[in-house]
GUBA-349246 format. One record per residue (C-alpha): residue in one letter; x, y, z. Coordinates in nm, 2 decimals. Each point is the difference from the previous one (the first is absolute). Layout:
{a; {X; Y; Z}}
...
//
This chain:
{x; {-6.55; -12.68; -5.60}}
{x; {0.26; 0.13; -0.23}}
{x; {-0.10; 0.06; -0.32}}
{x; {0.08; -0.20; -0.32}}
{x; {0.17; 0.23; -0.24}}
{x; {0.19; -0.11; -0.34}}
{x; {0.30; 0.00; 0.09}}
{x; {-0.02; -0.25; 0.23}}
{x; {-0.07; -0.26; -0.33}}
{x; {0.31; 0.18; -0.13}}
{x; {0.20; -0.06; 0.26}}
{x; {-0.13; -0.39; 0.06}}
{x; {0.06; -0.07; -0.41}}
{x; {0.35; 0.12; 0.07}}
{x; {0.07; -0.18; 0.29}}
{x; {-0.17; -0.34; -0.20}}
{x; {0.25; 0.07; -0.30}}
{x; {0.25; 0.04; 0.16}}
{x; {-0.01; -0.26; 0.28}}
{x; {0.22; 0.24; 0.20}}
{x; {-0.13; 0.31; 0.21}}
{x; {0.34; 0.22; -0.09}}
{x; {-0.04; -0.04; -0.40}}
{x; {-0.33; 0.06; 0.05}}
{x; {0.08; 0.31; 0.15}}
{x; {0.26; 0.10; -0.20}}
{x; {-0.19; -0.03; -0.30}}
{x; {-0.28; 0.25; 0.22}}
{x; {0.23; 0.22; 0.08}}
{x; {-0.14; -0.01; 0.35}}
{x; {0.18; -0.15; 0.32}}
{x; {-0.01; -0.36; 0.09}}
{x; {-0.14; 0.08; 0.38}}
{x; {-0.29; 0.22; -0.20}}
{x; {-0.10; -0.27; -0.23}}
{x; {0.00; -0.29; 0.26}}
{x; {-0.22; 0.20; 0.24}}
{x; {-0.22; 0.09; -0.33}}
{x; {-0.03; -0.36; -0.07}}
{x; {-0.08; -0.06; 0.38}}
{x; {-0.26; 0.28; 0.02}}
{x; {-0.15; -0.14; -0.36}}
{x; {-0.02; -0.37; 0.19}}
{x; {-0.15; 0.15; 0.30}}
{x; {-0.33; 0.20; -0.19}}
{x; {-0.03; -0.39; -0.20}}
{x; {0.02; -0.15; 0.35}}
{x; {0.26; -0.27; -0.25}}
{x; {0.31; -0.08; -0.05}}
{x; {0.14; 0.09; -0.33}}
{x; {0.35; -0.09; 0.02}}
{x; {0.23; -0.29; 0.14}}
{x; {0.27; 0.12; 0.11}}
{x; {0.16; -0.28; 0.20}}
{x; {0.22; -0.17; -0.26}}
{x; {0.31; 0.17; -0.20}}
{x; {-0.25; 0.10; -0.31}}
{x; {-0.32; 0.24; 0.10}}
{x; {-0.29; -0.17; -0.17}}
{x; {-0.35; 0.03; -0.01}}
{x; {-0.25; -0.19; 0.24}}
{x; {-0.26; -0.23; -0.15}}
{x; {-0.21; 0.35; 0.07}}
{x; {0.23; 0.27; -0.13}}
{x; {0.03; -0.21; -0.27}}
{x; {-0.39; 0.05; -0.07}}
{x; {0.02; 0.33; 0.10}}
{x; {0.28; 0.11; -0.23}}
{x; {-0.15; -0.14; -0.30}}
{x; {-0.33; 0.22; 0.06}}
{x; {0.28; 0.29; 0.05}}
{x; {0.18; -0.01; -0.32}}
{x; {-0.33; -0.01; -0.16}}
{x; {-0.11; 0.26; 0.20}}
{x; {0.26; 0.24; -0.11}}
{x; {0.01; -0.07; -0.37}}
{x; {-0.39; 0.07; -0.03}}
{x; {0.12; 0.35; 0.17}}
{x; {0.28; 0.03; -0.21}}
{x; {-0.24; -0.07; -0.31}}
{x; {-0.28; 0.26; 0.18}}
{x; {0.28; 0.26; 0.02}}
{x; {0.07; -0.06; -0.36}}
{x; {-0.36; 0.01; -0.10}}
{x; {-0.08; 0.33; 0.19}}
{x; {0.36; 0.20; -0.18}}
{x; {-0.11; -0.14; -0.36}}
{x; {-0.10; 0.27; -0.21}}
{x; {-0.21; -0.14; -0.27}}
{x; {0.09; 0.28; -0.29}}
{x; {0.37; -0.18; 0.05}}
{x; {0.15; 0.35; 0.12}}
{x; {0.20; -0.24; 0.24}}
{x; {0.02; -0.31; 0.14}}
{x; {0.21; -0.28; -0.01}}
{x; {0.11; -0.36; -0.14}}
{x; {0.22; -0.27; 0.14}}
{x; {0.00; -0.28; -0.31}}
{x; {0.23; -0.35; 0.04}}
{x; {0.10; -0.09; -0.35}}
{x; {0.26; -0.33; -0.08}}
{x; {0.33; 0.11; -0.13}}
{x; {-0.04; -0.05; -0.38}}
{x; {-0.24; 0.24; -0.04}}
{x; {0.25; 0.24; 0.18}}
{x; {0.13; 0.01; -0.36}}
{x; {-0.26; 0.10; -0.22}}
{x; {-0.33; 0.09; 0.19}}
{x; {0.09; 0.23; 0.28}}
{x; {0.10; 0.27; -0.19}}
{x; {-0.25; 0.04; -0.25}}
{x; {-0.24; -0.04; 0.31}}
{x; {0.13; 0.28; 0.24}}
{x; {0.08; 0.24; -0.29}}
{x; {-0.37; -0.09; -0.11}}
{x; {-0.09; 0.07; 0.41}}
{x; {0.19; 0.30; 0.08}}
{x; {-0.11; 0.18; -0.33}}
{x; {-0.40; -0.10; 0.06}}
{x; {0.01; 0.08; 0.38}}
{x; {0.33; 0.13; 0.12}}
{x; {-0.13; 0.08; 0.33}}
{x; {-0.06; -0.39; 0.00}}
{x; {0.35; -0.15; 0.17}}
{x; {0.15; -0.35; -0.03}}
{x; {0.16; -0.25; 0.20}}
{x; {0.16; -0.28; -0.23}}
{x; {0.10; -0.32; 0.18}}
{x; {0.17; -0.30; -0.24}}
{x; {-0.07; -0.33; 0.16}}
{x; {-0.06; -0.31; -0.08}}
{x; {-0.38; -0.15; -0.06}}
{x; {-0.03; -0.15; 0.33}}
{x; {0.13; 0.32; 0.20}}
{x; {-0.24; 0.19; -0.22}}
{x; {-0.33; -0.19; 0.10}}
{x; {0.13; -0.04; 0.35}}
{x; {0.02; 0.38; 0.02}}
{x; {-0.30; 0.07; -0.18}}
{x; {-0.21; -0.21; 0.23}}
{x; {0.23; 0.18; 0.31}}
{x; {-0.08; 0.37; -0.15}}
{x; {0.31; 0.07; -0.06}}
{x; {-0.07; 0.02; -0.38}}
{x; {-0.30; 0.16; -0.21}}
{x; {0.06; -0.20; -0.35}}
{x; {0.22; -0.26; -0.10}}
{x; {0.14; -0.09; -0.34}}
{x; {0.06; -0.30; -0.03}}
{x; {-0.04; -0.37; -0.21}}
{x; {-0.33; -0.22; -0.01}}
{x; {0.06; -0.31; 0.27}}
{x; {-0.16; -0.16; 0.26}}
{x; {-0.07; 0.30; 0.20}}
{x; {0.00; 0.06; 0.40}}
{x; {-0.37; -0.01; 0.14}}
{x; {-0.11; 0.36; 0.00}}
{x; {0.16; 0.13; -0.29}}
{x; {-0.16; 0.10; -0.34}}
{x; {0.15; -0.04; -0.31}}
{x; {-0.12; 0.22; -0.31}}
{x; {0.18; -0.14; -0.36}}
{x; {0.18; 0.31; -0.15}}
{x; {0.20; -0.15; -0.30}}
{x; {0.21; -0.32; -0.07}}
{x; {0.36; 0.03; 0.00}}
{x; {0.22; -0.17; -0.29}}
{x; {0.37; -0.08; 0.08}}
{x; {0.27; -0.04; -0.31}}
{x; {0.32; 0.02; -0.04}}
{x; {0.17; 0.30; -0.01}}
{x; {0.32; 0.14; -0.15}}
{x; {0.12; 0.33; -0.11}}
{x; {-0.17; 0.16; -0.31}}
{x; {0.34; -0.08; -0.22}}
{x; {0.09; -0.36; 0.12}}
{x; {-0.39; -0.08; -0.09}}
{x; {-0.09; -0.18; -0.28}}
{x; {-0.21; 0.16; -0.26}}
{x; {-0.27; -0.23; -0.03}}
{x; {-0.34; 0.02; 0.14}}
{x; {0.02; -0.42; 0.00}}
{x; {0.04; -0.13; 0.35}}
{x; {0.28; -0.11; 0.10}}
{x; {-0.02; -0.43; 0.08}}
{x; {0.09; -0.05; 0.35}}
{x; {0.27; -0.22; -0.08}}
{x; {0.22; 0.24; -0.11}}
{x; {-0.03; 0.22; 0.33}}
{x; {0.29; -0.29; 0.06}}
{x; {0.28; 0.21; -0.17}}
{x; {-0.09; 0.31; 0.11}}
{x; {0.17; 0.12; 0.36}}
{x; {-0.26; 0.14; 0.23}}
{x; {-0.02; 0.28; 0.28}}
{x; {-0.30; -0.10; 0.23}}
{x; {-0.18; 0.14; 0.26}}
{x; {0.14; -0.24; 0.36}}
{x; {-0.21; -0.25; 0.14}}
{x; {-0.17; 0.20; 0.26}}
{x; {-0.23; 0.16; -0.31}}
{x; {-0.30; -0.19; -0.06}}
{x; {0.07; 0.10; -0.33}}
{x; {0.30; -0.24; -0.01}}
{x; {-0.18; -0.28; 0.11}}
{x; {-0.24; 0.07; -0.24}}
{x; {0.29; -0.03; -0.28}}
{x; {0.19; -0.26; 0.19}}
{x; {-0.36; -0.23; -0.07}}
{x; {-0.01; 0.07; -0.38}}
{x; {0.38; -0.12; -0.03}}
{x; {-0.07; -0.33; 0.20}}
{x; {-0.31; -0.07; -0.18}}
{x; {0.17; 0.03; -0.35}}
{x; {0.29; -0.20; 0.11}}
{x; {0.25; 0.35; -0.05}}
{x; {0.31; 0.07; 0.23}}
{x; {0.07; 0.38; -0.06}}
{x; {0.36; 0.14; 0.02}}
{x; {-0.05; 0.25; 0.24}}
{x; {0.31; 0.24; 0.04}}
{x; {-0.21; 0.28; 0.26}}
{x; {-0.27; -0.02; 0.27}}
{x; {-0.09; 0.33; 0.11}}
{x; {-0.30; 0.09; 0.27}}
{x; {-0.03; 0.30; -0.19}}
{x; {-0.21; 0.07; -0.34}}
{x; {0.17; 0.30; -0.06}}
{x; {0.33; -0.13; 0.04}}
{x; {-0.10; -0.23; -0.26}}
{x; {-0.12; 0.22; -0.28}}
{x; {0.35; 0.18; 0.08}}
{x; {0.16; -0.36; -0.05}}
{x; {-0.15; -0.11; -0.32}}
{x; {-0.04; 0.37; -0.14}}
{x; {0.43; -0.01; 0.01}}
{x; {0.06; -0.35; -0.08}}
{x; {-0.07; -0.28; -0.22}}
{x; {-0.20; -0.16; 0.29}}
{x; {-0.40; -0.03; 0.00}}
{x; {-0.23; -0.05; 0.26}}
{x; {-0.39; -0.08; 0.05}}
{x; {-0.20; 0.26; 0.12}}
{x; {-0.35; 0.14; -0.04}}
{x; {-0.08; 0.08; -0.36}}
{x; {-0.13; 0.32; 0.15}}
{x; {0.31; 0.13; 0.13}}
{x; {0.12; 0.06; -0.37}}
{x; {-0.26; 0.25; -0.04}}
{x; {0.20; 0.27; 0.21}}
{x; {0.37; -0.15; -0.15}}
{x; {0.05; 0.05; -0.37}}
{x; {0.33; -0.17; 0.02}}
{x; {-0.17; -0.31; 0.13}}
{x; {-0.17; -0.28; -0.25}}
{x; {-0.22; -0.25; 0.14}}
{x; {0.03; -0.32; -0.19}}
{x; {-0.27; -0.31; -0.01}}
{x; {0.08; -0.30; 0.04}}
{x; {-0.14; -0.32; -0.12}}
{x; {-0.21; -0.12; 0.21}}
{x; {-0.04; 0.27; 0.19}}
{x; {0.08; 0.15; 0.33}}
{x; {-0.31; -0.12; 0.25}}
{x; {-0.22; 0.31; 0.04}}
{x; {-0.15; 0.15; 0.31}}
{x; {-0.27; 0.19; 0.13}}
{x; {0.04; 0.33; 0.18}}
{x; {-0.24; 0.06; 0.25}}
{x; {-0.11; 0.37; 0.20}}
{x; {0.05; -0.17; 0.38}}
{x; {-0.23; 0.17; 0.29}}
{x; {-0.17; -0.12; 0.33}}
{x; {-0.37; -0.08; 0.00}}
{x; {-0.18; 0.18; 0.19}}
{x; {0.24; 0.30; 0.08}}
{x; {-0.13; 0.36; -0.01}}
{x; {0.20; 0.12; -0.38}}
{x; {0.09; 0.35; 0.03}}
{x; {-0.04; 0.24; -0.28}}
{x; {0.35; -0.02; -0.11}}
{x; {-0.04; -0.35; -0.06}}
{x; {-0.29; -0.02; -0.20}}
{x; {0.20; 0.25; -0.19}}
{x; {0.28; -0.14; -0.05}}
{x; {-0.18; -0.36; -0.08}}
{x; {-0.15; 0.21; -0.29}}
{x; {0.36; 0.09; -0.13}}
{x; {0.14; -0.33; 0.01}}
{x; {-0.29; -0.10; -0.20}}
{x; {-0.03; 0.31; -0.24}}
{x; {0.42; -0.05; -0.03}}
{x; {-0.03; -0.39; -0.08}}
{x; {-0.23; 0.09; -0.29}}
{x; {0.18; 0.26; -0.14}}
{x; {0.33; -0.19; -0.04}}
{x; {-0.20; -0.30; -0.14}}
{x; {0.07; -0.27; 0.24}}
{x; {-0.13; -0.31; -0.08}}
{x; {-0.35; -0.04; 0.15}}
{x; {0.04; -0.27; 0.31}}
{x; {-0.09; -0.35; -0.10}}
//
């Protein structure tokens, strides 16, 4: 009997994704003859059949199906075990792959890595932006460590620890400001032409809600799906914006402006999966985010 090795689950996750034995080998870097006799010779020592192969699409048998599911779990608890058995506990390496949604691109990432790299520089990062849902998919996946993210009904699986809430305003350049510490009454956000963040930001959606519920149709003159194109916008122009009181911190040439009633606040939340082995790196960098949220005198979560 020929014996089962991991790359035949490899090779039978491919083929699954794919639906097509040449992408799948492509993708390999192997020949297609190789992995369809590798497939073969893994059906054979299950004494199965994994894979249907009659219509135009490759799919899975009711079997293969069972089977692969045991696979991909299979290799991610070897993928975590390989992790596990390279993590140095004194943090002289290692590394972290954290998901975080695209505002905090703007004001938590770099305080964050230059807080990481100075700590524990043998400690590297991967950074993925993402939206929430991508985030917990790939968190329950392995693909990610940590997540950033916003308090919400939350995948089953994932963990949410509150780190801080997040205030929006509105936000023009330090001289077009007005110099009053009195908030601003939402009515008058009416006169004033805005540069917002496009509707594929849940940020936006988040905005779009307060204008509907107090009965305000903003003259928007820019969308952009970029926050630093924004603060370049409103920085040069008469224009304002709402964004993350927080992002201010790091722009002196930005104001952040209350409004009357406020902008809804939200929770931010530390995302991981239950359950997972947490390296050293992350329990690490978990500490920072906290120690870092402190320091800059977030407001507690609610």
């Amino acid at each position: 009997m020929a014996v089962l090795e991991l790359r035949h689950l490899r090779y039978l996750l491919a083929v699954a994704e794919h639906g097509n034995f040449t992408r799948a080998a492509e993708e390999l870097h192997i020949s297609q003859p190789t992995l369809s006799q590798q497939i073969k010779q893994l059906e054979r020592t299950l004494g199965v059949q994994l894979l249907d192969r009659t219509g135009r699409t490759v799919r899975l048998t009711d079997a293969g199906t069972v089977y692969a599911e045991h696979a991909r779990r299979a290799l991610r608890d070897l993928a975590a075990a390989e992790r596990a058995v390279h993590d140095v506990q004194d943090l002289s390496r290692g590394h972290l792959r954290l998901g975080i949604t695209p505002t905090f691109t703007a004001y938590l990432v770099g305080p964050l890595t230059a807080d990481l790299h100075t700590r524990h520089p043998g400690i590297s990062l991967t950074l993925t932006e993402a939206n929430q849902d991508r985030i917990e998919a790939a968190l329950l996946a392995d693909d990610l460590d940590l997540g950033i993210a916003f308090a919400a009904p939350h995948l089953p699986g994932i963990e949410a620890t509150p780190l801080f809430t997040e205030t929006l305003s509105l936000v023009a350049a330090t001289p077009h400001a007005p110099a009053t510490d009195t908030p601003l009454p939402a009515r008058a956000v009416r006169d004033q032409q805005l540069a917002l963040l496009s509707g594929d930001f849940a940020t936006r959606t988040h905005i779009d809600t307060y204008f509907t519920d107090h009965r305000i149709a903003p003259r928007i003159t820019v969308e952009a799906n970029s926050i630093q194109a924004l603060t370049e916008i409103v920085q040069r122009t008469g224009l304002a914006t709402v964004l993350p009181d927080a992002i201010t911190h790091d722009h002196p040439h930005l104001t952040p402006i209350p409004l009357d009633p406020p902008l809804p606040a939200r929770t931010v939340t530390l995302l991981k999966r239950e359950g997972a082995y947490h390296s050293a790196a992350t329990h690490a960098f978990s500490q920072l985010t906290h120690n870092l949220v402190n320091t800059r005198g977030y407001t507690p979560p609610q």
